[in-house]
C-alpha positions as CSV (number, residue, x, y, z in Angstrom):
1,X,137.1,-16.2,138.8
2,X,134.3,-17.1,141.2
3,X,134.9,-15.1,144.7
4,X,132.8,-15.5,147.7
5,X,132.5,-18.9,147.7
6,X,134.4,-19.6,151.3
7,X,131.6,-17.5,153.2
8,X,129.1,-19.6,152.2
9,X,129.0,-22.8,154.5
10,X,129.6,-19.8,157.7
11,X,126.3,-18.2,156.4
12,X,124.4,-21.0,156.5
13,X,126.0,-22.1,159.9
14,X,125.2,-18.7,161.4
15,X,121.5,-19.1,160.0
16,X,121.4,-22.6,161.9
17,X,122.5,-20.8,165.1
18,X,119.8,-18.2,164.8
19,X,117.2,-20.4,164.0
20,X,118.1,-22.7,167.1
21,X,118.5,-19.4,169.4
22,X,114.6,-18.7,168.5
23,X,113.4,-22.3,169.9
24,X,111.4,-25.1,167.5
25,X,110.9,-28.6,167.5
26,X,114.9,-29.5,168.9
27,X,115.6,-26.3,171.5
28,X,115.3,-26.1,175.0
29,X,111.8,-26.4,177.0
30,X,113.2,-23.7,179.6
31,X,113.0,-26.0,182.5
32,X,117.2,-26.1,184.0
33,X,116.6,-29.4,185.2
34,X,116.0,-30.9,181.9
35,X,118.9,-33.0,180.2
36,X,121.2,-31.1,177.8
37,X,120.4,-32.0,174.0
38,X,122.8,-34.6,172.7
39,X,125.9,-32.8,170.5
40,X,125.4,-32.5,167.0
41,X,127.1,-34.8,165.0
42,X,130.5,-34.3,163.8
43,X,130.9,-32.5,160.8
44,X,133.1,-29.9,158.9
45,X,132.0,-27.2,157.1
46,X,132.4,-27.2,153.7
47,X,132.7,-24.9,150.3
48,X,133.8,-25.5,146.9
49,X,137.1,-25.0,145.3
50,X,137.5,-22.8,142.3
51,X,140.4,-22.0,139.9
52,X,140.8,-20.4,136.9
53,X,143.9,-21.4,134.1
54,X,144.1,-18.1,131.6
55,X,147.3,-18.6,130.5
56,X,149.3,-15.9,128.6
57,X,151.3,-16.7,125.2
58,X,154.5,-14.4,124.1
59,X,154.1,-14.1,120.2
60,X,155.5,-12.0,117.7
61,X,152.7,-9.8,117.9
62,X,152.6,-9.5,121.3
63,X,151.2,-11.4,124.3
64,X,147.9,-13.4,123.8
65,X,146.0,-14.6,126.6
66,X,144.0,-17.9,126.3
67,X,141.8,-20.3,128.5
68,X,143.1,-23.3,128.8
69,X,141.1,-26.7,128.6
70,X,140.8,-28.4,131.5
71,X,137.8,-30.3,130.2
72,X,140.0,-33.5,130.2
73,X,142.3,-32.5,133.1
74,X,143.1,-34.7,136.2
75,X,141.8,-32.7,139.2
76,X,140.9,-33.4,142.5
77,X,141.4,-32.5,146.1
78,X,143.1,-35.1,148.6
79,X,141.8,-34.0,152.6
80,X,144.1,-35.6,154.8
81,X,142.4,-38.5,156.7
82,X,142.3,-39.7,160.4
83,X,144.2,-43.0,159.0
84,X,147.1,-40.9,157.7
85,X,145.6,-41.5,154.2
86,X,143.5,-39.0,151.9
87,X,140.6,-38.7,150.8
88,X,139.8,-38.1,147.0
89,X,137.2,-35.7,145.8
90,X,137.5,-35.2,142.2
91,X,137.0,-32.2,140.5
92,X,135.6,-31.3,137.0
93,X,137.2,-29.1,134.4
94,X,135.7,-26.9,131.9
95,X,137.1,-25.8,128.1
96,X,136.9,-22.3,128.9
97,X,139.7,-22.7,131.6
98,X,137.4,-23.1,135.0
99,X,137.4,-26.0,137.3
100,X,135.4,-26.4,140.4
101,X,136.0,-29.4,143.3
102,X,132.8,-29.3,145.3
103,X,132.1,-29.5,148.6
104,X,135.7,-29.5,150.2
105,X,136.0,-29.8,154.1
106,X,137.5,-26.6,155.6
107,X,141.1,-26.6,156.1
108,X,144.6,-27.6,154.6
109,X,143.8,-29.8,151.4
110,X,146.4,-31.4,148.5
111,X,145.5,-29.9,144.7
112,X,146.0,-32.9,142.9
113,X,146.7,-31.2,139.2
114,X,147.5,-33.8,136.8
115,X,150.2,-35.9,139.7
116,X,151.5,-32.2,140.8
117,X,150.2,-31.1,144.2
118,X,149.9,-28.1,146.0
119,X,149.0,-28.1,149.4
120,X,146.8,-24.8,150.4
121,X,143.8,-23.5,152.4
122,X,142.6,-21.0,149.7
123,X,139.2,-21.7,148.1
124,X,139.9,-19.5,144.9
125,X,143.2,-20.4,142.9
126,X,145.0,-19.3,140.2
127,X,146.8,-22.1,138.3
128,X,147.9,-19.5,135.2
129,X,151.1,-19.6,133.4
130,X,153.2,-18.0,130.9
131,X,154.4,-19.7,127.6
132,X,157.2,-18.3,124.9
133,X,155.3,-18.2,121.5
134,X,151.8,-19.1,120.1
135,X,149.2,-20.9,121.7
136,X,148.8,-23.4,119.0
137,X,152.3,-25.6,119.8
138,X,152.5,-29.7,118.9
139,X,155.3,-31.1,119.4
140,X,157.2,-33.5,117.0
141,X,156.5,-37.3,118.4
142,X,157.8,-39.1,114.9
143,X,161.4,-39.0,113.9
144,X,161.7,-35.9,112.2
145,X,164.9,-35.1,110.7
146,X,166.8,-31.7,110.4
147,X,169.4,-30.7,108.7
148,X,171.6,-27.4,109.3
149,X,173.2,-25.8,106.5
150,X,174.8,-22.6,107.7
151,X,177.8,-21.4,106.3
152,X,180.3,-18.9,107.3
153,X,180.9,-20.4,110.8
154,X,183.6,-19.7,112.6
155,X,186.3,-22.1,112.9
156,X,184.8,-24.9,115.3
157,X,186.9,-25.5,118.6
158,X,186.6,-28.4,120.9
159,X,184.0,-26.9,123.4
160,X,181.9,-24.4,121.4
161,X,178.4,-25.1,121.5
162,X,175.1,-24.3,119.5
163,X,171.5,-23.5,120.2
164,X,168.9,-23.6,118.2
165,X,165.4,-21.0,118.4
166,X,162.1,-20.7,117.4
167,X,160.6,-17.9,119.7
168,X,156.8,-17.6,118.0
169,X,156.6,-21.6,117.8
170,X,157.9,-22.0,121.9
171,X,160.2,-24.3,120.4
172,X,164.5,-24.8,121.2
173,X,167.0,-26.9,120.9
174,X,170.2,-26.8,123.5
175,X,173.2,-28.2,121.7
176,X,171.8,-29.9,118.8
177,X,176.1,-31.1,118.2
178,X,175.5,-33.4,120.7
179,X,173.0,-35.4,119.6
180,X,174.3,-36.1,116.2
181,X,175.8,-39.0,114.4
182,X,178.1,-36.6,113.1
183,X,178.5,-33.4,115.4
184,X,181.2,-30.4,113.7
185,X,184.8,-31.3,113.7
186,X,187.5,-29.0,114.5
187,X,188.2,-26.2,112.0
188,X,185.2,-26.4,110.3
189,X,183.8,-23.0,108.8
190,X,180.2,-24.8,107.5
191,X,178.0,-26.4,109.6
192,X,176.4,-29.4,107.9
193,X,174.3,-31.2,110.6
194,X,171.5,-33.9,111.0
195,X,170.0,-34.3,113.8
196,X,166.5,-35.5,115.2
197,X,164.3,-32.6,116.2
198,X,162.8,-35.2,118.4
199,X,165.7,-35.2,120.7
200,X,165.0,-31.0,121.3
201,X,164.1,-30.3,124.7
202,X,161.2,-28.2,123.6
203,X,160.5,-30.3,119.7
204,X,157.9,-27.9,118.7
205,X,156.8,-28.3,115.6
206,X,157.5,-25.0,113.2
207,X,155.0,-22.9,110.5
208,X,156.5,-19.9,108.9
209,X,153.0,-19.1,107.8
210,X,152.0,-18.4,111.4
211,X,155.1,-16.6,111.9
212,X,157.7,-19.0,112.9
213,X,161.3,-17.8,112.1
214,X,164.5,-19.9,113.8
215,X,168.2,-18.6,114.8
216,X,170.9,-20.4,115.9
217,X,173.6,-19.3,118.0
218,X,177.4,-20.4,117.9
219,X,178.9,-20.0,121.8
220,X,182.6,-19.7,120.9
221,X,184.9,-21.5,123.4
222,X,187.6,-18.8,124.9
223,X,189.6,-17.7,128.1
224,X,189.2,-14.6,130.4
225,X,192.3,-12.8,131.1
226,X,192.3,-14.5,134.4
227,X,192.9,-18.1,133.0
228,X,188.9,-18.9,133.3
229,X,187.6,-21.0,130.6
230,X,184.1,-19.7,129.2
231,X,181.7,-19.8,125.9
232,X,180.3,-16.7,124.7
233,X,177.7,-16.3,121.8
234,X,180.1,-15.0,119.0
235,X,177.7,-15.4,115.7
236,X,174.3,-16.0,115.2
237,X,172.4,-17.1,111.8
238,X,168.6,-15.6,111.0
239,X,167.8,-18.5,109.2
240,X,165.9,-18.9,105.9
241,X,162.3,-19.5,106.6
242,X,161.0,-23.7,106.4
243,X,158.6,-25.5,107.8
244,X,158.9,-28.5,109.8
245,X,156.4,-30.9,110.2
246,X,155.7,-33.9,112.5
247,X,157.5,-36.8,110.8
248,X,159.4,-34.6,108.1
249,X,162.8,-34.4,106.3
250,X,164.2,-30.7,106.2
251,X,166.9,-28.9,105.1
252,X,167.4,-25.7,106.9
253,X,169.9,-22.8,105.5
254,X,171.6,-19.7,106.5
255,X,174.7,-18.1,106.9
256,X,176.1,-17.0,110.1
257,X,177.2,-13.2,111.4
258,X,179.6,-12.2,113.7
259,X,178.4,-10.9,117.0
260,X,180.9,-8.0,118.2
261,X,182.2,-8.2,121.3
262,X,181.3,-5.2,123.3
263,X,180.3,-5.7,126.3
264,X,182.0,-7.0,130.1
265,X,181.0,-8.3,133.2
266,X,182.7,-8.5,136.9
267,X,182.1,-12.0,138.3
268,X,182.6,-12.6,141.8
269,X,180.9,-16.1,142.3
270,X,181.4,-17.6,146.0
271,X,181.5,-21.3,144.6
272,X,182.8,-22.5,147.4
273,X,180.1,-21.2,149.1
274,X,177.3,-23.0,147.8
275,X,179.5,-25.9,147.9
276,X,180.0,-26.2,151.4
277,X,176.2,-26.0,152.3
278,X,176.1,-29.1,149.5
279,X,178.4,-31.0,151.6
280,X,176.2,-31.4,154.4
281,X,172.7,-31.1,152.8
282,X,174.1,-34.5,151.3
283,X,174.0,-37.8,153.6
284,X,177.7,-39.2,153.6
285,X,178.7,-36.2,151.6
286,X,179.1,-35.6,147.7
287,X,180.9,-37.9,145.4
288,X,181.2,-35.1,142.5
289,X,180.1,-31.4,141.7
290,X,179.0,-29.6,138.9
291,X,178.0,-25.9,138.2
292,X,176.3,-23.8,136.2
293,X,176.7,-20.3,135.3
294,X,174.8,-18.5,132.9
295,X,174.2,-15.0,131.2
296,X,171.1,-15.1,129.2
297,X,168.0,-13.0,127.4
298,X,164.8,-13.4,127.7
299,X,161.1,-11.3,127.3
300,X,159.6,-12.0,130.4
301,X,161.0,-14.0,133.8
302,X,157.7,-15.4,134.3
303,X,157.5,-17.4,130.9
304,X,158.7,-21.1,130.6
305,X,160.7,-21.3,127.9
306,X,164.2,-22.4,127.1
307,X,166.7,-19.0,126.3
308,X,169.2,-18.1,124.3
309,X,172.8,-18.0,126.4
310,X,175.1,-15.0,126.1
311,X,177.9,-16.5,127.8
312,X,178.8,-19.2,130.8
313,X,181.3,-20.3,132.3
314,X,183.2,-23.4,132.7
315,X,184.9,-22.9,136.3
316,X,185.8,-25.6,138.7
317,X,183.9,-25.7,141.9
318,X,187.0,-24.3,143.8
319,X,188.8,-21.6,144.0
320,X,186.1,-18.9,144.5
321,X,185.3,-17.6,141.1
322,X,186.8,-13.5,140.3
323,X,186.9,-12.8,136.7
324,X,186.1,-10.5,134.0
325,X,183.8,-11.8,131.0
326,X,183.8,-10.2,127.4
327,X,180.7,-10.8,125.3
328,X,178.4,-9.9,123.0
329,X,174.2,-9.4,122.8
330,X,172.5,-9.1,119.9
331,X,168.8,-9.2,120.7
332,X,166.7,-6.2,121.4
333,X,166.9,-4.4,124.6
334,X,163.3,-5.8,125.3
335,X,164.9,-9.2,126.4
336,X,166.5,-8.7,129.5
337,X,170.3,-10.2,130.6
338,X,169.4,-12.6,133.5
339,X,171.5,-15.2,135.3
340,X,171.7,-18.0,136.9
341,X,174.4,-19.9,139.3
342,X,173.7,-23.1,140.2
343,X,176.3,-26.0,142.1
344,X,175.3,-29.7,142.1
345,X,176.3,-32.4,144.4
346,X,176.2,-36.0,143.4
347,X,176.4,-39.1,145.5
348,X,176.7,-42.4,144.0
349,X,174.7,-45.4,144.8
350,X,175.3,-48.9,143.6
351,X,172.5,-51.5,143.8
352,X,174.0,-55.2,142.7
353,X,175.6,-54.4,139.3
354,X,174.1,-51.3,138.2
355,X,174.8,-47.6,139.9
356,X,173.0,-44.4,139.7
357,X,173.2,-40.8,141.7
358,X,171.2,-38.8,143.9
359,X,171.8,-34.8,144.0
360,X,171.2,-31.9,145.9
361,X,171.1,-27.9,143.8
362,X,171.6,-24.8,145.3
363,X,170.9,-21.7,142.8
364,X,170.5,-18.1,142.3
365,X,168.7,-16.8,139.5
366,X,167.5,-13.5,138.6
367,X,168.7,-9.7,136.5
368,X,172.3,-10.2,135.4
369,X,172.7,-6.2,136.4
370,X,171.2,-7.0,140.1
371,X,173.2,-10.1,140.8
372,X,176.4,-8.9,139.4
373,X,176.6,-5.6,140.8
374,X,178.3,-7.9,144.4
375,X,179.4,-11.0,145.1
376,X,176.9,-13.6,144.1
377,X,176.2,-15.8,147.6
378,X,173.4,-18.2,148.8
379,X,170.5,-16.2,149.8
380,X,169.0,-19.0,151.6
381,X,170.4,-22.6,153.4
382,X,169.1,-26.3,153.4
383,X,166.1,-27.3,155.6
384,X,167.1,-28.7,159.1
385,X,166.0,-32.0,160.9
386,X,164.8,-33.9,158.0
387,X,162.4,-37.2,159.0
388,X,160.5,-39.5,157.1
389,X,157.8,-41.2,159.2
390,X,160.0,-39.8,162.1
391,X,163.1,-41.2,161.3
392,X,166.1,-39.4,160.3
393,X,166.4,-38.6,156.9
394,X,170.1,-38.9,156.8
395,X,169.9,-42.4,158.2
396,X,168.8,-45.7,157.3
397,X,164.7,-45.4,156.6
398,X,162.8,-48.6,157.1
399,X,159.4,-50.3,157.4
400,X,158.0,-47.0,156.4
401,X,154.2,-46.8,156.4
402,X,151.9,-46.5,152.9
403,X,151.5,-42.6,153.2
404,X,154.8,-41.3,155.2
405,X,155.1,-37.9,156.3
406,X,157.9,-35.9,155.5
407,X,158.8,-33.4,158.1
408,X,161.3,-30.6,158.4
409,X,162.3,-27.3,160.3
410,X,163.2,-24.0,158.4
411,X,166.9,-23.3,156.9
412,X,168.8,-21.7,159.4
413,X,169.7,-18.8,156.7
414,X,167.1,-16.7,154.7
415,X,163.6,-16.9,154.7
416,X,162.1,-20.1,152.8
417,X,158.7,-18.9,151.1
418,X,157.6,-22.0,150.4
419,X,159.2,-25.8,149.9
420,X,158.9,-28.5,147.5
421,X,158.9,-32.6,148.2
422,X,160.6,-33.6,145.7
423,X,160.6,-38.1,145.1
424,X,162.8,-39.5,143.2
425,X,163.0,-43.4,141.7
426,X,165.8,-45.3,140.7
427,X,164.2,-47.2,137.4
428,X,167.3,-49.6,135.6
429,X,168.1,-49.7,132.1
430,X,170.7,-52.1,130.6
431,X,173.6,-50.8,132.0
432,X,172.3,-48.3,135.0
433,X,170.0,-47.0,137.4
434,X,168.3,-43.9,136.1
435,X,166.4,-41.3,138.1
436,X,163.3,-40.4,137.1
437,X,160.7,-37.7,139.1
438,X,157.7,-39.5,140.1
439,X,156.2,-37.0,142.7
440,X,156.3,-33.0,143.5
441,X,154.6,-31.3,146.5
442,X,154.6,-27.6,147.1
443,X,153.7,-26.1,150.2
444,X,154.6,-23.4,152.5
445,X,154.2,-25.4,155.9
446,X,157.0,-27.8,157.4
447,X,155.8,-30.8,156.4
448,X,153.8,-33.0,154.0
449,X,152.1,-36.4,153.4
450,X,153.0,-38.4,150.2
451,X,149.8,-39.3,148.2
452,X,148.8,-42.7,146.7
453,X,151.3,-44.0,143.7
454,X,154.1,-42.0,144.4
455,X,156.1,-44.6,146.5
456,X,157.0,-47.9,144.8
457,X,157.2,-51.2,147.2
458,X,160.1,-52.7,146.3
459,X,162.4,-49.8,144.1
460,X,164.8,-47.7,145.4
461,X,164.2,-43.8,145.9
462,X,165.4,-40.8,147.6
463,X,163.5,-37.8,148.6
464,X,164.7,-34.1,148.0
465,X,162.9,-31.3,150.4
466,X,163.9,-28.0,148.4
467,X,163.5,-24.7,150.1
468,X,162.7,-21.5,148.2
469,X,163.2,-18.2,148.5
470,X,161.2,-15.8,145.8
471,X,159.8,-12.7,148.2
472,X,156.5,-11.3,147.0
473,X,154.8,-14.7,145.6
474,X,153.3,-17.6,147.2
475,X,152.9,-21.3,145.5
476,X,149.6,-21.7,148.0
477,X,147.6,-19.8,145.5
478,X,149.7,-19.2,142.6
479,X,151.4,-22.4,142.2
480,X,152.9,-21.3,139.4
481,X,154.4,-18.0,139.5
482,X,157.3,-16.5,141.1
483,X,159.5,-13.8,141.4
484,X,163.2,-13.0,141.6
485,X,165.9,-13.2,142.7
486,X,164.7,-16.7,143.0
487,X,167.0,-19.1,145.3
488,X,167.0,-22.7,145.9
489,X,168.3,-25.3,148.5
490,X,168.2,-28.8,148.8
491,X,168.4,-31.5,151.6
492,X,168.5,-35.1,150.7
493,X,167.2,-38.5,152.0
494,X,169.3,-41.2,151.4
495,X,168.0,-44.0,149.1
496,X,165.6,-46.4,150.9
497,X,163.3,-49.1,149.7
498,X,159.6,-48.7,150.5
């Protein structure tokens, strides 16, 4: 990390001053009739910006903390213009995991980091992260096909779901049942699946000689005593060590333990809550809800990484949510229960023959002990008076210039610590209109300016503006950490056509 840079364009100014205040060839000749000196020219001082990117790797021998290369990396600082445009100066990258943007005017400036941006002040940053598993991870991008022989299964129920781990290789794979051509039927007690490991949302690719072992869990569909509907994991497989290569053909095999059932939790989830504030962050209101509500383990809150689920459940949006959950956790006491409560909001939008939806979240996420030791509520509300290029957000948005700014006053609950522009596209396939994330801001002011390539002149969008609350962190210069309880609101555009 370079520090100091930012004081070095007001040194050099304050030696200009002195050197003026001493006379020379441009002061004053003394006499108080004599003309004032024309003004200097207009400028802005300027300093470089420098980041570092160490980024820290969870493996089974402990954490491991390694540069990243930036020596190809995107980077670049956009300066707002007079024209309501930017400017680009690019930035260079280096292999031990430095970059540097030189000469950057003083002020507010968008970090262009590979089509994310963060808009900031801050001369130093600290782009760093933290990864589940090694730092050598490829993932599969050839069919590569695995099969699951595990025996001893419980008897499969319409409902139960499976996960699929390989902590050291940062690799995971949510409900592998669903993506194959033949998922478990009901009353099975073997699972014998194939599946591409493609499909995995995190398709690592796996090397038992660099210490890559893989689980898989079996959630077991059941009922609390209050009528509740919920998984919870119930057995889990070690499984025998293989490797799985880019473009391979594996057979995987195990057997499955049960997972006693020792432990409860008190739920009192205000559902209805969150799903009133969705109602009107939502322009013409919500078509259909979703939620989420899940008990998991994991090492460290600050990693990225998909995590094993202890239990969730399967609750409508209303009534309020007041049950007891029975479980089980089998992983050492170094991964820690955390949770997560989310409700989604859907509107539909039809555009000739195809349809598609926009959404607003609100979530809650942080230690299962903290959150469930009350009710679990919103910490924090939607943003207020949403305008695109000064029109109203929740209205029709029209002839909207190339770089519209997106402006917005604080929730009217909890304290937003920053806020994320969040632009969405509507892209069709052959039967509907898919969404697709084609632009992210994060900033801690009320407002911000959509770059170059974002919008698309003629395809429909929406814009989300998502307020965060995460005390103690700041996305200014740590884009990329946070801290918890972490909470989340969103207010949405409706869909306009640039």
């Amino acid at each position: 990390m370079i520090l100091g840079k930012t004081c070095s364009a007001v040194v050099f100014l304050w030696a200009a001053l002195l050197l003026g205040a001493c006379g020379g060839d441009g002061g004053s000749s003394g006499d108080p009739d004599a003309p004032p000196p024309p003004p200097p020219p207009d400028s802005t001082p300027t300093a470089p910006v420098n980041g570092i990117a160490i980024d820290t790797f969870l493996t089974a021998q402990g954490p491991v903390k390694v540069p990243r290369d930036l020596s190809m990396a995107m980077i670049a600082a956009l300066v707002p213009a007079a024209d309501g445009g930017f400017t680009t100066l690019p930035g260079t990258g280096t292999a031990q995991g430095s970059f540097t943007i030189p000469d950057v005017p003083e002020g507010p400036y968008y970090l262009s980091l590979n089509g994310r941006f963060i808009v900031t002040s801050l001369r130093t940053l600290d782009i760093s992260m933290t990864f589940f598993g090694r730092a050598m991870q490829k993932k599969a991008a050839a069919p590569t096909m695995l099969t699951l022989d595990v025996t001893n299964m419980n008897a499969w129920q319409e409902g139960d779901i499976l996960e699929l781990y390989i902590p050291n290789a940062g690799a995971a794979f949510s409900n592998p049942e669903a993506y194959a051509p033949t998922p478990p039927t009901v009353g099975a007690t073997t699972l014998d699946l194939t599946v591409d490991y493609q499909s995995a949302e995190l398709p690592n690719v796996i090397d038992p000689t660099m210490g890559d072992e893989a689980f898989i869990t079996h959630g077991i569909t059941g009922t609390t005593a209050q009528g509740v509907p919920y998984q919870a994991l119930g057995a889990i497989s070690y499984l025998q060590p293989f490797a799985l290569a880019n473009g391979s053909t594996v057979t995987a095999t195990g057997a499955f333990a049960a997972v006693a059932q020792t432990k409860t939790r008190n739920v009192d989830w205000r559902s209805t809550e969150f799903a009133n504030l969705i109602s009107t962050a939502v322009p013409g209101g919500t078509t259909t809800f979703t939620n989420t509500f899940l008990d998991y383990v994991e090492l460290d809150e600050a990693a990225f990484y998909s995590t094993p689920v202890l239990f969730q459940l399967k609750a409508p949006t209303t009534p309020d949510v007041l049950t007891t959950v029975t479980y089980g956790n089998p992983f050492s006491a170094t991964w820690k229960e955390q949770l997560r409560a989310s409700i989604s909001g859907f509107k539909r939008f039809t555009l000739g023959t195809k349809s598609g939806n926009s959404f607003a979240q609100f979530s809650i996420s942080g230690s299962a002990d903290e959150l469930l030791a009350g009710p679990i509520r919103p910490l924090i509300g939607p943003v207020q008076n949403l305008r695109v290029a000064e029109q109203d957000g929740s209205g029709p948005l029209a002839g909207l210039p190339a770089h519209p700014k997106i402006t917005w006053d604080p929730p009217t609950m909890g304290q937003a610590n920053s806020y994320s522009v969040l632009v969405y596209r509507f892209v069709a396939d052959a039967t509907r209109l898919n969404r697709v994330q084609v632009g992210r801001i994060n900033t801690k002011e009320t407002s911000a300016i959509l770059p170059d390539g974002i919008l698309k002149a003629g395809e429909p969008h929406f814009i989300i503006v998502r307020a965060h609350s995460h005390p103690g962190t700041t996305y200014d210069r740590f884009p990329f950490v946070t801290s918890h309880p972490l909470a989340t609101a969103d207010r949405v555009t409706t869909v306009f056509t640039p």
